[in-house]
N, CA, C and O atoms as a GROMACS GRO file, in nm:
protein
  288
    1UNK      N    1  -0.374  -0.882  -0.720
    1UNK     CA    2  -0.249  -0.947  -0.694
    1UNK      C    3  -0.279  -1.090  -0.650
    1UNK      O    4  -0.372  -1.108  -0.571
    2UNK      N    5  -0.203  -1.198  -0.698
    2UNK     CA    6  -0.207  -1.342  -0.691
    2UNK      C    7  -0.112  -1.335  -0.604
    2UNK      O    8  -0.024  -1.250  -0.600
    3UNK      N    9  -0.134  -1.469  -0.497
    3UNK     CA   10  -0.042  -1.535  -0.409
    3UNK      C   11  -0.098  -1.651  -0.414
    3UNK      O   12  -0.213  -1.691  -0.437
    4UNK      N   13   0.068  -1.734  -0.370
    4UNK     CA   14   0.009  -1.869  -0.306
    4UNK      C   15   0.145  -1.840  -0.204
    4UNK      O   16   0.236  -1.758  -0.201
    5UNK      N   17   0.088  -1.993  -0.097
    5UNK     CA   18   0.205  -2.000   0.006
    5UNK      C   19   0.291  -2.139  -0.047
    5UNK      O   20   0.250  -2.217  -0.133
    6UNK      N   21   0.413  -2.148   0.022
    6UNK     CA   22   0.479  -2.289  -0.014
    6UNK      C   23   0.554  -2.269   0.124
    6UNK      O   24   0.554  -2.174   0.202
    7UNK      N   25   0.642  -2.440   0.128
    7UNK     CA   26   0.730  -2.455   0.216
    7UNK      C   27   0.872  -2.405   0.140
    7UNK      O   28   0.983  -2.442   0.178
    8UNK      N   29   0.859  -2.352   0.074
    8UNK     CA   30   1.004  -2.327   0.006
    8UNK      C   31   1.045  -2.494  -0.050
    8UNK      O   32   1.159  -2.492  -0.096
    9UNK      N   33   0.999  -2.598  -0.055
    9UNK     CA   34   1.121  -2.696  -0.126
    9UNK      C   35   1.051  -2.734  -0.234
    9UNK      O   36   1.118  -2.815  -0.298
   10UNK      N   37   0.911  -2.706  -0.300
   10UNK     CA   38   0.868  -2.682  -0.424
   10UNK      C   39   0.747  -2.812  -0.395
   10UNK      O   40   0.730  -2.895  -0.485
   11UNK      N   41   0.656  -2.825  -0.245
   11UNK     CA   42   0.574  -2.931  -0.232
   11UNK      C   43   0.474  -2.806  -0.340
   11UNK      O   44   0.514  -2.706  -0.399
   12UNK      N   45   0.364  -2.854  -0.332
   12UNK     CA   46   0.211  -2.832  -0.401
   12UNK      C   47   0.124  -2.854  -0.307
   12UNK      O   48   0.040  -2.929  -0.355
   13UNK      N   49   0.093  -2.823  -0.177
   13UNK     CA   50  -0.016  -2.817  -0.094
   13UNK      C   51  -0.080  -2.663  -0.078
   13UNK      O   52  -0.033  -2.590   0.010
   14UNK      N   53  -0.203  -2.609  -0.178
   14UNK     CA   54  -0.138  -2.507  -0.117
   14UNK      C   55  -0.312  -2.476  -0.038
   14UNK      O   56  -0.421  -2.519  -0.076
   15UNK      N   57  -0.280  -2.391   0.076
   15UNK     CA   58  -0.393  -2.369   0.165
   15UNK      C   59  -0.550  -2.320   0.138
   15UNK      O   60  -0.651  -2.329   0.208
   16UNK      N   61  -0.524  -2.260  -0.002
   16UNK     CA   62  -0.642  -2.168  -0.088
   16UNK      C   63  -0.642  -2.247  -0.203
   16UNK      O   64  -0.551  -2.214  -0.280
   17UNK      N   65  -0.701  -2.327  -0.237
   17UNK     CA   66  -0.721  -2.430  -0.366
   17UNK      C   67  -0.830  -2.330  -0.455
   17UNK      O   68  -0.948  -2.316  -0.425
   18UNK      N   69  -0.787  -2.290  -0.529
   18UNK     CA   70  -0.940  -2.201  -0.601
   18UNK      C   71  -1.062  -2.285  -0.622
   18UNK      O   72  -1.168  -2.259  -0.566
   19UNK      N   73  -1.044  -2.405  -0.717
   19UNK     CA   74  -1.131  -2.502  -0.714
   19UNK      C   75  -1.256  -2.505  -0.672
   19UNK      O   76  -1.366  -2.487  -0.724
   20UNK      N   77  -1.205  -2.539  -0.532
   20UNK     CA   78  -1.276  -2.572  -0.370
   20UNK      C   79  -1.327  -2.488  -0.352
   20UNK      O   80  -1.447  -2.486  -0.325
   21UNK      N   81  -1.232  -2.358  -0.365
   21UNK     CA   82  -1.255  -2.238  -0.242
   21UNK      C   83  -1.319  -2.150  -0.348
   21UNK      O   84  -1.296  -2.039  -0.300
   22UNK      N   85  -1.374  -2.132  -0.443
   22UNK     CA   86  -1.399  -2.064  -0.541
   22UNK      C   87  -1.602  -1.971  -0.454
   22UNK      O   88  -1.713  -2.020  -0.433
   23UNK      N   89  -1.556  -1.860  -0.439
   23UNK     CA   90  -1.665  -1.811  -0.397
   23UNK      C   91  -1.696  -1.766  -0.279
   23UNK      O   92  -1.793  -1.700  -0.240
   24UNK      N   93  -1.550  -1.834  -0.194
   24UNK     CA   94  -1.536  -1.834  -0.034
   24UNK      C   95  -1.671  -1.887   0.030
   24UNK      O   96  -1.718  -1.818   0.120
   25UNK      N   97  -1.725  -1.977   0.000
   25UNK     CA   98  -1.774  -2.105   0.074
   25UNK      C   99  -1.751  -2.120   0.180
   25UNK      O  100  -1.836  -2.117   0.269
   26UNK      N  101  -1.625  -2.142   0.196
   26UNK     CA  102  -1.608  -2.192   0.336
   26UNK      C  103  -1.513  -2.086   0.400
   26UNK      O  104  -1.490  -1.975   0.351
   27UNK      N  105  -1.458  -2.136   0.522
   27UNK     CA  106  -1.433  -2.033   0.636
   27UNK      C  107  -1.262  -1.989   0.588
   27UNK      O  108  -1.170  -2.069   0.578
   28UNK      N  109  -1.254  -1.825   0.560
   28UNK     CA  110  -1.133  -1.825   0.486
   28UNK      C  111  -1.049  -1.878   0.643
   28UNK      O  112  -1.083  -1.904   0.759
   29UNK      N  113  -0.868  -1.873   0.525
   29UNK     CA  114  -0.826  -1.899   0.648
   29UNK      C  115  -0.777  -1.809   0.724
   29UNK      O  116  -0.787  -1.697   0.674
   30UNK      N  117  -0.712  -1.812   0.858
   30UNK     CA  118  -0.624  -1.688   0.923
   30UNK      C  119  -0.475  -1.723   0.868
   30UNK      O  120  -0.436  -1.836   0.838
   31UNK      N  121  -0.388  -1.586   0.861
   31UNK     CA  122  -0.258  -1.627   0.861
   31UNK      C  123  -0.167  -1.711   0.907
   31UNK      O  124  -0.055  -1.719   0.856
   32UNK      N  125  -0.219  -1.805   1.039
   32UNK     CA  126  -0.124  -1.858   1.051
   32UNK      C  127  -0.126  -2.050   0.993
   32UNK      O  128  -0.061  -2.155   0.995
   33UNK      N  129  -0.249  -1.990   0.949
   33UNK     CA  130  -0.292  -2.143   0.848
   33UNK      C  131  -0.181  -2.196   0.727
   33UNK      O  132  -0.165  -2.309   0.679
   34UNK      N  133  -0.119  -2.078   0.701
   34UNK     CA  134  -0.026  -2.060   0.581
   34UNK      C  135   0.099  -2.100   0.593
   34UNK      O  136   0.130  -2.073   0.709
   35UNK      N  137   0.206  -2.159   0.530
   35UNK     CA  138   0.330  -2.219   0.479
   35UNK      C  139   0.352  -2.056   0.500
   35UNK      O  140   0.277  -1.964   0.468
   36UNK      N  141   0.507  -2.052   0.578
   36UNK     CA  142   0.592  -1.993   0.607
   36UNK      C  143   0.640  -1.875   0.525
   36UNK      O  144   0.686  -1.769   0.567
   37UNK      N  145   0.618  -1.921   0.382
   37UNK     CA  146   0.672  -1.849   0.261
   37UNK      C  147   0.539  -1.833   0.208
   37UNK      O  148   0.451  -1.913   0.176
   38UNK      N  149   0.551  -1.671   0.211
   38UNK     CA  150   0.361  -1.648   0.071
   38UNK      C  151   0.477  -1.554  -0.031
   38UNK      O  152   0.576  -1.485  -0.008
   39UNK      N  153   0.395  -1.599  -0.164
   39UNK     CA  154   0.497  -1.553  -0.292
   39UNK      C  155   0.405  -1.499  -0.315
   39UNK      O  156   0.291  -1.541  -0.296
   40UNK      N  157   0.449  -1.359  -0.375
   40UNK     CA  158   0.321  -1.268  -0.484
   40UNK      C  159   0.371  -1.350  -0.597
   40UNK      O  160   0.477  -1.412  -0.609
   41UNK      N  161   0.248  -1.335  -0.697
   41UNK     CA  162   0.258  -1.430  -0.842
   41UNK      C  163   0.228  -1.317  -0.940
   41UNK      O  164   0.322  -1.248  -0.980
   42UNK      N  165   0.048  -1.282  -0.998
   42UNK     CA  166   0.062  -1.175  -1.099
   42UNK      C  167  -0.036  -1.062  -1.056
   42UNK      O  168  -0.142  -1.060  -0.994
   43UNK      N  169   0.021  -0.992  -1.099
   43UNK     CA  170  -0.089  -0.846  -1.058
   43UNK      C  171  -0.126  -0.858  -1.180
   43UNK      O  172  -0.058  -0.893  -1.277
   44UNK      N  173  -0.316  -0.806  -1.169
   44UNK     CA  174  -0.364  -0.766  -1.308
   44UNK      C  175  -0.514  -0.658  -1.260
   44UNK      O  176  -0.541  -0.643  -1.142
   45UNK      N  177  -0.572  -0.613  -1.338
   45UNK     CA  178  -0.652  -0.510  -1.279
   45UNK      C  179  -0.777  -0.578  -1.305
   45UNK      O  180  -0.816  -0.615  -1.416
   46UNK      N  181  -0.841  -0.592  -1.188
   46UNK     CA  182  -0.984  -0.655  -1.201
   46UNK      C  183  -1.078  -0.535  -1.221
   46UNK      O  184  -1.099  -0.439  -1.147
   47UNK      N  185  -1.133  -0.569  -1.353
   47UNK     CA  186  -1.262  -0.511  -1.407
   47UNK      C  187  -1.390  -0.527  -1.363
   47UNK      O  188  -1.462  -0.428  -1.364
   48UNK      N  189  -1.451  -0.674  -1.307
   48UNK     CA  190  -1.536  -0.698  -1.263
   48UNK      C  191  -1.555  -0.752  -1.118
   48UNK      O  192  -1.502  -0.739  -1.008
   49UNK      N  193  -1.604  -0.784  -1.145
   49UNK     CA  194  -1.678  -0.919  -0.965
   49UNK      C  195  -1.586  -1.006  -0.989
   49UNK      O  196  -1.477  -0.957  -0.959
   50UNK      N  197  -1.578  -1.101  -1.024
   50UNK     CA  198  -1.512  -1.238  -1.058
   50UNK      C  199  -1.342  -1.214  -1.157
   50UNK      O  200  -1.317  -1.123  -1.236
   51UNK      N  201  -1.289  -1.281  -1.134
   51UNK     CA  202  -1.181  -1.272  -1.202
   51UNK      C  203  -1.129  -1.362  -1.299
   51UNK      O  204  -1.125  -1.482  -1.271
   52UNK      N  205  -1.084  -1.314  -1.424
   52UNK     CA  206  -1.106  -1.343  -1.534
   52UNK      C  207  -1.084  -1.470  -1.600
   52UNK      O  208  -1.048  -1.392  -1.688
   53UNK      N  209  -1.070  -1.590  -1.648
   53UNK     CA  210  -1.048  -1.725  -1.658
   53UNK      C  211  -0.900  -1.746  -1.669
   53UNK      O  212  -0.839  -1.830  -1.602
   54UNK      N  213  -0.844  -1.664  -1.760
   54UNK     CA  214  -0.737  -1.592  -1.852
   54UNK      C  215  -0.635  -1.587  -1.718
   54UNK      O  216  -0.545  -1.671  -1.712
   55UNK      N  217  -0.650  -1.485  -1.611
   55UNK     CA  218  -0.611  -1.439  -1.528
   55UNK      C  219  -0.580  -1.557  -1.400
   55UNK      O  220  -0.469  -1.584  -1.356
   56UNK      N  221  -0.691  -1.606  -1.364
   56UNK     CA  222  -0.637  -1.723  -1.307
   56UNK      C  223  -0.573  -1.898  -1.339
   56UNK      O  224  -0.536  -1.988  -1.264
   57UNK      N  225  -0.586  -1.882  -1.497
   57UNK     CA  226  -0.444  -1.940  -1.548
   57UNK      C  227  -0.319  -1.894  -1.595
   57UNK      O  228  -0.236  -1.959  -1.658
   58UNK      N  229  -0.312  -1.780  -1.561
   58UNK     CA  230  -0.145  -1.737  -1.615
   58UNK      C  231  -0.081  -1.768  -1.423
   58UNK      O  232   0.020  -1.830  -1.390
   59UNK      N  233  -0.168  -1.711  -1.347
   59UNK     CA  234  -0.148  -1.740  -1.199
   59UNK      C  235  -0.124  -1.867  -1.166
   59UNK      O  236  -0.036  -1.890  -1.083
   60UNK      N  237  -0.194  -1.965  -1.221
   60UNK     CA  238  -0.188  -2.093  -1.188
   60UNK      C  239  -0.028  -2.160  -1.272
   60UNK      O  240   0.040  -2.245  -1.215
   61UNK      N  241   0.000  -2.114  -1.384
   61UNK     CA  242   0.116  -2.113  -1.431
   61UNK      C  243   0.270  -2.068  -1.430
   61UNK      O  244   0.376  -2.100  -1.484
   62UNK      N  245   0.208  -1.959  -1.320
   62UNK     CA  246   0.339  -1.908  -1.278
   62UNK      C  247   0.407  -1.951  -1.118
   62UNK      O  248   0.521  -1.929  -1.077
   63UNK      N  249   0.261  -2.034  -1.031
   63UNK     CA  250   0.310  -2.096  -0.900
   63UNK      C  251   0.384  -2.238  -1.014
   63UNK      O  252   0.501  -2.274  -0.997
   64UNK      N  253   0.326  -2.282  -1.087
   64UNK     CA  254   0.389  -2.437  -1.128
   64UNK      C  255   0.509  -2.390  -1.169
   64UNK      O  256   0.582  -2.480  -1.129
   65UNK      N  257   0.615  -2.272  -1.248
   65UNK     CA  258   0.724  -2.253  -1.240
   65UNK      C  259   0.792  -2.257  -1.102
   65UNK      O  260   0.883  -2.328  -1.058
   66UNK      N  261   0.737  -2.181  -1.060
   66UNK     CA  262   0.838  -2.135  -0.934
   66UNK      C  263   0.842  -2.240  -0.842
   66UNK      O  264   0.926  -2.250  -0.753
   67UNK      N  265   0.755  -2.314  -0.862
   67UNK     CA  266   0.747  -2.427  -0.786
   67UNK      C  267   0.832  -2.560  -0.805
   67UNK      O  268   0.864  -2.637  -0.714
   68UNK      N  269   0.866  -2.576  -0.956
   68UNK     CA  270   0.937  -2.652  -1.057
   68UNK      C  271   1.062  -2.635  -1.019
   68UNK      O  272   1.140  -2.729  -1.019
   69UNK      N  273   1.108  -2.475  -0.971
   69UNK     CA  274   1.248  -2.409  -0.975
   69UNK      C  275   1.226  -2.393  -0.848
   69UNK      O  276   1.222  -2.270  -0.844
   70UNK      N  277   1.205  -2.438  -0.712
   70UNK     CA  278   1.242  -2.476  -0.581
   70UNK      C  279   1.264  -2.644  -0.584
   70UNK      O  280   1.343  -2.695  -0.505
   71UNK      N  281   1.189  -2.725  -0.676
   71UNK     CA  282   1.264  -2.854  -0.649
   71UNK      C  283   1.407  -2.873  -0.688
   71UNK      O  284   1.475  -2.974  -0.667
   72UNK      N  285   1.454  -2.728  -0.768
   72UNK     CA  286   1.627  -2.795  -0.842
   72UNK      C  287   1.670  -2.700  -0.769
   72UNK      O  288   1.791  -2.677  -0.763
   0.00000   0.00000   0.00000
């Protein structure tokens, strides 16, 4: 299951950048690090270790909707 957090008015900051954070490198965060609002995005069934390229662009595509449709 995919999440990201938002402020609800459709900013793009979001606390877990995969990018960056890809591997957990660095120190995850605690909950209260997080924007007020956490949205589930897509469930999909992980087969392996890593998750699939595929998988974390349909995720990455579905925060930029919902995100699109809190600025209107």
């Amino acid at each position: 299951m995919t999440f990201f957090d938002t402020d609800g008015s459709g900013a793009d900051d979001p606390t877990i950048d995969y990018d960056s954070y890809a591997g957990f490198q660095r120190p995850r965060p605690w909950p209260d690090d997080f924007e007020d609002i956490l949205r589930l995005s897509t469930g999909f069934m992980k087969r392996a270790q890593k998750t699939p390229p595929k998988e974390i662009g349909f995720a990455r595509l579905v925060r930029q909707e919902d995100l699109r449709h809190d600025k209107h």
